[in-house]
C-alpha positions as CSV (number, residue, x, y, z in Angstrom):
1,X,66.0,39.8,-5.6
2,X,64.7,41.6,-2.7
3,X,63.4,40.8,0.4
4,X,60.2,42.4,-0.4
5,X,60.0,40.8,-4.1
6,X,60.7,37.5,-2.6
7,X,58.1,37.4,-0.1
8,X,55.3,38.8,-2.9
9,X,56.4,35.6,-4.9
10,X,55.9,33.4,-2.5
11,X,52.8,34.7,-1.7
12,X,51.6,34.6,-5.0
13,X,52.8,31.3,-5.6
14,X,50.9,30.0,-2.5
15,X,47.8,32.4,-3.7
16,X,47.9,29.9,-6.7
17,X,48.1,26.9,-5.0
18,X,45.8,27.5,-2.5
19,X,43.2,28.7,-5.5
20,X,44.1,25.3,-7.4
21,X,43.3,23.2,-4.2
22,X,40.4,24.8,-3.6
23,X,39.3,24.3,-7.2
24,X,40.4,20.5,-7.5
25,X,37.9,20.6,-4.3
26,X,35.2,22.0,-5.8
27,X,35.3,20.1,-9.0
28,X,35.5,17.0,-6.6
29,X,32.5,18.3,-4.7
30,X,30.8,19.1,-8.0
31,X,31.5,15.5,-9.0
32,X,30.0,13.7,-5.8
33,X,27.1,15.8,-6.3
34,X,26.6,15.3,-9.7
35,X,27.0,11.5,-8.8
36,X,24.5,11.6,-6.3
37,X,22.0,13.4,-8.6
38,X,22.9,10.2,-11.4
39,X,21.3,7.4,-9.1
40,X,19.2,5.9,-11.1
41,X,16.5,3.2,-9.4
42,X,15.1,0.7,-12.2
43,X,11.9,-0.6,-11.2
44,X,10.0,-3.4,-13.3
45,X,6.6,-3.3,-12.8
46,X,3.3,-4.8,-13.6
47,X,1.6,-1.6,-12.5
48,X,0.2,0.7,-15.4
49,X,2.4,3.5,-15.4
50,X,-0.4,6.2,-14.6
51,X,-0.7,4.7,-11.3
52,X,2.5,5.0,-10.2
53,X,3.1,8.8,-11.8
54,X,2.2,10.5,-8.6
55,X,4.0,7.8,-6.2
56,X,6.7,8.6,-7.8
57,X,7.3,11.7,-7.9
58,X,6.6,12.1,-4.2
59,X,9.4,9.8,-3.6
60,X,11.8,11.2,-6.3
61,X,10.9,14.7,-3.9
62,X,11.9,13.3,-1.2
63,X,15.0,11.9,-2.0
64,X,16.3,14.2,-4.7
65,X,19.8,12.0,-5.2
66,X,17.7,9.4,-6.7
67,X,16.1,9.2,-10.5
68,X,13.4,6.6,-10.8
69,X,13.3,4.5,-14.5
70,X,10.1,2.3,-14.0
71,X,9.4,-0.4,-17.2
72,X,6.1,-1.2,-17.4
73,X,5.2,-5.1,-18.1
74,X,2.5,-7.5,-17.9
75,X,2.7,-10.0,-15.0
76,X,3.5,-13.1,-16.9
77,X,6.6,-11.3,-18.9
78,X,7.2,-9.7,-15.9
79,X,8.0,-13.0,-14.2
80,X,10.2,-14.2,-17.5
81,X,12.2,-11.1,-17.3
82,X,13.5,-11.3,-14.0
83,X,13.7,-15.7,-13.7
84,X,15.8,-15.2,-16.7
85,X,18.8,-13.1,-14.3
86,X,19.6,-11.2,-17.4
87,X,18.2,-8.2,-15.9
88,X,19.9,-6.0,-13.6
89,X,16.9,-4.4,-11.9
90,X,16.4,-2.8,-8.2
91,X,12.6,-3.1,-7.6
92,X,10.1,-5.6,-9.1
93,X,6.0,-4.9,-8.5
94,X,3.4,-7.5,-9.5
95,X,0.1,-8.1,-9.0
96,X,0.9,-11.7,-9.2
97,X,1.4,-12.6,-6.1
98,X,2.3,-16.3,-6.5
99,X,4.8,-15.3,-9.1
100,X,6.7,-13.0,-6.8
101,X,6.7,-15.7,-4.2
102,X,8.3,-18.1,-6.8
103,X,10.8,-15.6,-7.3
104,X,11.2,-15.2,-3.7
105,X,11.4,-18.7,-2.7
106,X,14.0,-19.2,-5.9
107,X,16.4,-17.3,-3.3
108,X,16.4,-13.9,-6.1
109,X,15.7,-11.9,-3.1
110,X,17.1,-9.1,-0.7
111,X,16.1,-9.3,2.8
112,X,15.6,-6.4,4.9
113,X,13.0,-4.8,7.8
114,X,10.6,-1.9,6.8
115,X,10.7,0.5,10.0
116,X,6.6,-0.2,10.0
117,X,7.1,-3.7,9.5
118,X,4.6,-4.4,12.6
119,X,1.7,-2.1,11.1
120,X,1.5,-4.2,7.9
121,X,-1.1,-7.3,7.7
122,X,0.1,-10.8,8.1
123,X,-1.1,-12.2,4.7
124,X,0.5,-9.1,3.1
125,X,4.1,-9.9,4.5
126,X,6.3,-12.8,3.7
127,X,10.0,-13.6,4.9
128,X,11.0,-10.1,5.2
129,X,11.7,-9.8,1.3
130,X,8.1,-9.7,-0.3
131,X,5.9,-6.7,0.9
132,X,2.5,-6.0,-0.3
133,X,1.7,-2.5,-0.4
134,X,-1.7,-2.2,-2.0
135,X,-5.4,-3.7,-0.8
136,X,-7.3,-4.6,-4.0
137,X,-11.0,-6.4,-4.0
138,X,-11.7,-8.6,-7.0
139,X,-14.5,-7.7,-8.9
140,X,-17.8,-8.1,-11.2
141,X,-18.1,-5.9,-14.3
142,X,-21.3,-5.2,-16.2
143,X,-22.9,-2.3,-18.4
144,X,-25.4,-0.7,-17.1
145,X,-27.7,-0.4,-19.9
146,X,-27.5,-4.2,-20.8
147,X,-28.7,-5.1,-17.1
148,X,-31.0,-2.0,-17.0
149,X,-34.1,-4.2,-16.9
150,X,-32.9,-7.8,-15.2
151,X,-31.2,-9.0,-12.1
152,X,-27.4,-9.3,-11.7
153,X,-26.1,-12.8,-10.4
154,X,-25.1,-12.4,-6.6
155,X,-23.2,-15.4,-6.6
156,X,-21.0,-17.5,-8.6
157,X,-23.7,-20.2,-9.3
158,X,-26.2,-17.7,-10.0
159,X,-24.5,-16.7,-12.3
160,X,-23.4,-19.9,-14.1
161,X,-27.4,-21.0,-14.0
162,X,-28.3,-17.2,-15.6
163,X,-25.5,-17.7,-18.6
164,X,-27.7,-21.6,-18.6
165,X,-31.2,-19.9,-19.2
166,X,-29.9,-17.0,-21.3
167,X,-27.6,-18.2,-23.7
168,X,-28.4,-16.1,-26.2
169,X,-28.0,-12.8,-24.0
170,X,-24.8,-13.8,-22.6
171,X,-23.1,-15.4,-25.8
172,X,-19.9,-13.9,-27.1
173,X,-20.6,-11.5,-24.2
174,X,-18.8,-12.0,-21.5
175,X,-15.2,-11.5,-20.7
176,X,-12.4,-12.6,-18.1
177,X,-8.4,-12.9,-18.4
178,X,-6.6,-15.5,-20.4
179,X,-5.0,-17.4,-18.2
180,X,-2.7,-18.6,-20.1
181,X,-1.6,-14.6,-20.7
182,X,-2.5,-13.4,-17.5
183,X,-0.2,-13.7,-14.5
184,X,-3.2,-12.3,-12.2
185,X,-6.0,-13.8,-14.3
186,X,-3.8,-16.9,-13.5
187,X,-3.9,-16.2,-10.0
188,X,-7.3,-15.7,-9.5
189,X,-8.0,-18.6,-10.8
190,X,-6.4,-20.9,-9.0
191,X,-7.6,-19.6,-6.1
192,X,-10.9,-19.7,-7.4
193,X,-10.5,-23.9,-7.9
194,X,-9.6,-23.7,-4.3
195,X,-12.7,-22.3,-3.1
196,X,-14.9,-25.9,-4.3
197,X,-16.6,-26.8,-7.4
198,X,-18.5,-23.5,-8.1
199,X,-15.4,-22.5,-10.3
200,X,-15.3,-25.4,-12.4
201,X,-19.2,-24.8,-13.1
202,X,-18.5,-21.1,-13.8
203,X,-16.1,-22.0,-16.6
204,X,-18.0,-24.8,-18.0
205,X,-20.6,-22.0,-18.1
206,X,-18.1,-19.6,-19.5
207,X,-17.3,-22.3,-22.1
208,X,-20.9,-22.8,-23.6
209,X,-21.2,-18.6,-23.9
210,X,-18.4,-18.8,-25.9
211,X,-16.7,-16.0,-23.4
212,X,-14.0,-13.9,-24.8
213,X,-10.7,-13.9,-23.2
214,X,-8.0,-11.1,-22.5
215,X,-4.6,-10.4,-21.0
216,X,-5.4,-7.3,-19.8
217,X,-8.4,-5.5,-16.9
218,X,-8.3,-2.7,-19.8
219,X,-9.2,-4.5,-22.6
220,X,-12.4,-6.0,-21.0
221,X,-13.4,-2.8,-18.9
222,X,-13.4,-0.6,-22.4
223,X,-15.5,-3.6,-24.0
224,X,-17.6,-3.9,-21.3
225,X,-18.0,0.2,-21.9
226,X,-19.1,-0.2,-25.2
227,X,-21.5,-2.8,-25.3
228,X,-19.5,-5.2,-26.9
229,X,-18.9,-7.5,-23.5
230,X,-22.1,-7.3,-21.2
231,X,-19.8,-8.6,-18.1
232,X,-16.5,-9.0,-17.0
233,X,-15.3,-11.4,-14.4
234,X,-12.4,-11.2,-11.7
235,X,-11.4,-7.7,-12.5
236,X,-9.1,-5.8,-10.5
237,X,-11.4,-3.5,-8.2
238,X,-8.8,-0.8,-8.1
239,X,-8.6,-0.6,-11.9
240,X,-12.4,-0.9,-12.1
241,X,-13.3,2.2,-9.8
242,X,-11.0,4.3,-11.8
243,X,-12.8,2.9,-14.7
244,X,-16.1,3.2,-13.2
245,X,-15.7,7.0,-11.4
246,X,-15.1,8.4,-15.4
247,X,-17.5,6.3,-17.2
248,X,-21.4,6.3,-16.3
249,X,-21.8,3.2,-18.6
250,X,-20.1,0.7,-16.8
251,X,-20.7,-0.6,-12.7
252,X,-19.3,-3.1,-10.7
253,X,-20.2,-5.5,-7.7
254,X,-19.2,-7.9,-5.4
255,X,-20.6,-11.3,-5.2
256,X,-22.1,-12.7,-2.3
257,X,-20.4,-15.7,-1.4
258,X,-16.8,-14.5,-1.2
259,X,-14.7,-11.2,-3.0
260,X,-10.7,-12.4,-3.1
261,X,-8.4,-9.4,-2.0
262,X,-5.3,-9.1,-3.5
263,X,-1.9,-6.8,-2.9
264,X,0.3,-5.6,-5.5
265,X,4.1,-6.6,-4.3
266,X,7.6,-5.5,-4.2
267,X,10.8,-7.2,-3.7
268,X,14.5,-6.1,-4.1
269,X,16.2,-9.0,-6.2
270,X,19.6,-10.0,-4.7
271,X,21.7,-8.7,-7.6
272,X,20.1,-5.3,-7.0
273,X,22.9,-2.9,-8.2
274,X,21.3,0.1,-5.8
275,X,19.9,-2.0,-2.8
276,X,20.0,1.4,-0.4
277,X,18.0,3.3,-2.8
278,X,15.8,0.0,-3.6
279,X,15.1,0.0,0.3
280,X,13.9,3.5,0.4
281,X,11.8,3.1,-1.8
282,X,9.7,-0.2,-0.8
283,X,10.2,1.6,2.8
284,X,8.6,4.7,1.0
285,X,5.6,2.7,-0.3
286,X,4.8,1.0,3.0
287,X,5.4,4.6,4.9
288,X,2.5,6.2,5.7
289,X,3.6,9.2,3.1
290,X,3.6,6.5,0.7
291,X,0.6,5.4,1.7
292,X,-1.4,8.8,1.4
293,X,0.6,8.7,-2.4
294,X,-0.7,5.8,-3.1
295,X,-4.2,7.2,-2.0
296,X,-4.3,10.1,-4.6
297,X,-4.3,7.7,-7.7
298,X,-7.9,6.7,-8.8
299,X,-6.4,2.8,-9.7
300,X,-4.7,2.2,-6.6
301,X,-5.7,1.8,-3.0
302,X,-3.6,1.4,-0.1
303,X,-2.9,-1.6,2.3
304,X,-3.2,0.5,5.5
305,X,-7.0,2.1,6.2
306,X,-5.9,4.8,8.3
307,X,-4.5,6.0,4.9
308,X,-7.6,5.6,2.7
309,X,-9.3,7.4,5.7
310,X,-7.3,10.3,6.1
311,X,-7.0,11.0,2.5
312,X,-11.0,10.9,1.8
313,X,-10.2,8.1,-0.6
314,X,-13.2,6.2,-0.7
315,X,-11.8,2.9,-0.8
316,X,-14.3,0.8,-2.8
317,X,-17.8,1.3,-1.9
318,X,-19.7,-2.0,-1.5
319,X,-18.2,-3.8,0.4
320,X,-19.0,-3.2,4.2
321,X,-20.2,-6.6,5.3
322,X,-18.8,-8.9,2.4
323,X,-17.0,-12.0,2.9
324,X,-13.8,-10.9,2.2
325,X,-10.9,-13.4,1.9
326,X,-7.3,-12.0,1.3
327,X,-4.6,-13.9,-0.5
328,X,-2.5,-15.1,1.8
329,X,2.3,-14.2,0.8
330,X,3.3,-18.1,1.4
331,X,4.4,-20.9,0.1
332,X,0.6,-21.7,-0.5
333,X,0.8,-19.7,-3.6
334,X,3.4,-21.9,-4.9
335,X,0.7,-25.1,-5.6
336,X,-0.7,-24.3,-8.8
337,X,3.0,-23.4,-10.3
338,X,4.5,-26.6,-9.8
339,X,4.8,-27.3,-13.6
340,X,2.8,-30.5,-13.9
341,X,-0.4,-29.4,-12.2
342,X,0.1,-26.0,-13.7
343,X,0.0,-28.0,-17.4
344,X,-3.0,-30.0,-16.0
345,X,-5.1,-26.9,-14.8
346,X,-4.4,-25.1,-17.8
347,X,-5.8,-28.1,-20.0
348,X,-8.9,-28.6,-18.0
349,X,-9.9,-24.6,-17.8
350,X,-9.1,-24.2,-21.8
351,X,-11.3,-27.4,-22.4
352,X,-14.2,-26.2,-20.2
353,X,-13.7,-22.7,-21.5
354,X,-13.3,-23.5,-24.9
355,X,-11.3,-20.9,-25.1
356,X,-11.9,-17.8,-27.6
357,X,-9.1,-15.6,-27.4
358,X,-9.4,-12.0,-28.1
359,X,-6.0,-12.8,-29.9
360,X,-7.3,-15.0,-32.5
């Protein structure tokens, strides 16, 4: 063999090796970036999925390596499914806020610092691991055509002494959660009882009206639609002005004496499998981009005003003035979960509601 001939095989051989490297790189590359593109973030939510469409997919924009799979519950199985540690999940959103803090205080979750930490309200902030993102007056429900031609109640015991005088009007007529069903309705209850006797009359009220119970702010807002309820109470206001802005039959106030505020909430369980995409994305929702997402769906409103301001999202007209009391992230919440008062509450609402579930 030649000089010549020698050389061009080792250059050819070299050529080949070179080409294989650089192809074992590639493929390697390819992999990472296919790897990256696979990051799946499961969040469990008690958020309606229609909500959350445009959130998403502002996030998912933003950080293209990650693929959000959000599983839509209601509060209460919500809370089953992740006290029961036999999910692996990355995010969990309720409007329940006393469940989340039970989870929370349990020690299920991850502990980290949003860069706007500061900017977020007190009562809407707890331990650095439960963040509310979301600021969400309780309201009334009524149709329109029903109360065309008489006074609404302005406060809770004008409203238990109208359903008194009118039992015919208001029998089988009017709707709120099942409590029993309803992590929220749940909630809102309790915090209700704390507030003095007024609830305890309302329900007694509720009771002799034979009021229709639900585990959903759907199921009464569409009755309440058609006639079939007359008025809803506790709704969720953000799920009521969607409701509302779409459907000229139903409106909604805020009683005079005081309008609970809630937050939906997010917390990154321990066991989180992807905590550093988990983190971007409660850091996403608190962000003001998340915020001005969270402004373009018609059931959600944000936590932060400068958000509903700058995106012309109207908040919820009505109320400028009201006596507005936020629920407080805290061990507070916890009260009413402790098993044996929970049983006890339970057993005096259903026997002053005497309870007609939309179930049965």
């Amino acid at each position: 063999m030649t000089l010549a001939t020698l050389a061009r095989t080792r250059l050819g051989a070299l050529r080949r090796i070179r080409a294989a490297v650089l192809g074992a790189a590639a493929l390697s590359l390819a992999a990472v970036g296919h790897a990256r593109a696979e990051t799946r973030l499961t969040i469990y939510s008690a958020t309606d999925t229609s909500a959350m469409t445009e959130v998403i997919a502002r996030f998912e924009a933003t950080h293209p390596a990650v693929k959000v799979e959000y599983v839509e519950y209601n509060t209460s199985e919500l809370y089953e499914a992740i006290a029961s540690h036999s999910h692996l999940v990355d995010v969990v959103i309720s409007s329940s806020m006393d469940l989340q803090a039970k989870l929370v205080n349990s020690g299920d979750a991850y502990a980290f610092r949003p860069p706007n930490a500061d900017a977020l309200p007190e009562w809407a902030r707890w331990r650095g691991e439960l963040y509310g993102f979301t600021w969400e007056p309780v309201v009334m429900v009524y149709n329109k055509a029903a109360f065309a031609d008489r006074p609404l109640p302005q406060t809770r015991s004008e409203l238990a002494g109208m359903i008194r005088d009118d039992p015919d009007f208001f029998r089988g007529r009017v709707g709120t959660y099942d409590i029993h069903l309803s992590g929220v309705g749940y909630l809102f209850a309790t915090q209700d009882a704390q507030r003095g006797y007024q609830f305890s009359r309302v329900a007694e009220s509720f009771g002799r009206a034979r009021a229709r119970t639900f585990c959903c702010t759907r199921e009464v807002l569409d009755r309440v639609a058609r006639g079939e309820l007359v008025y809803g109470y506790n709704m969720i206001g953000s799920y009521t002005l969607g409701v509302v802005r779409e459907d000229e039959r139903i409106g909604y106030y805020l009683l005079d004496d005081y309008t609970l505020v809630m937050s939906r909430t997010a917390f990154i369980p321990e066991t989180a499998p992807n905590k550093r995409a988990a983190v971007s994305f409660v850091n996403f929702l608190l962000s003001p981009e998340g915020q001005a997402a969270i402004a373009t769906s018609p059931e959600l409103i944000p936590l932060l005003p400068e958000a509903t301001i700058a995106s012309g999202h109207s908040g919820v007209p009505g109320t400028e003035g009201r006596s507005l009391l936020p629920i407080r992230l805290g061990t507070g919440l916890l009260t009413y979960l402790d098993r044996l008062k929970k049983e006890a509450f339970l057993a005096d609402w259903s026997a002053a509601m005497q309870v007609d579930s939309a179930s049965q």
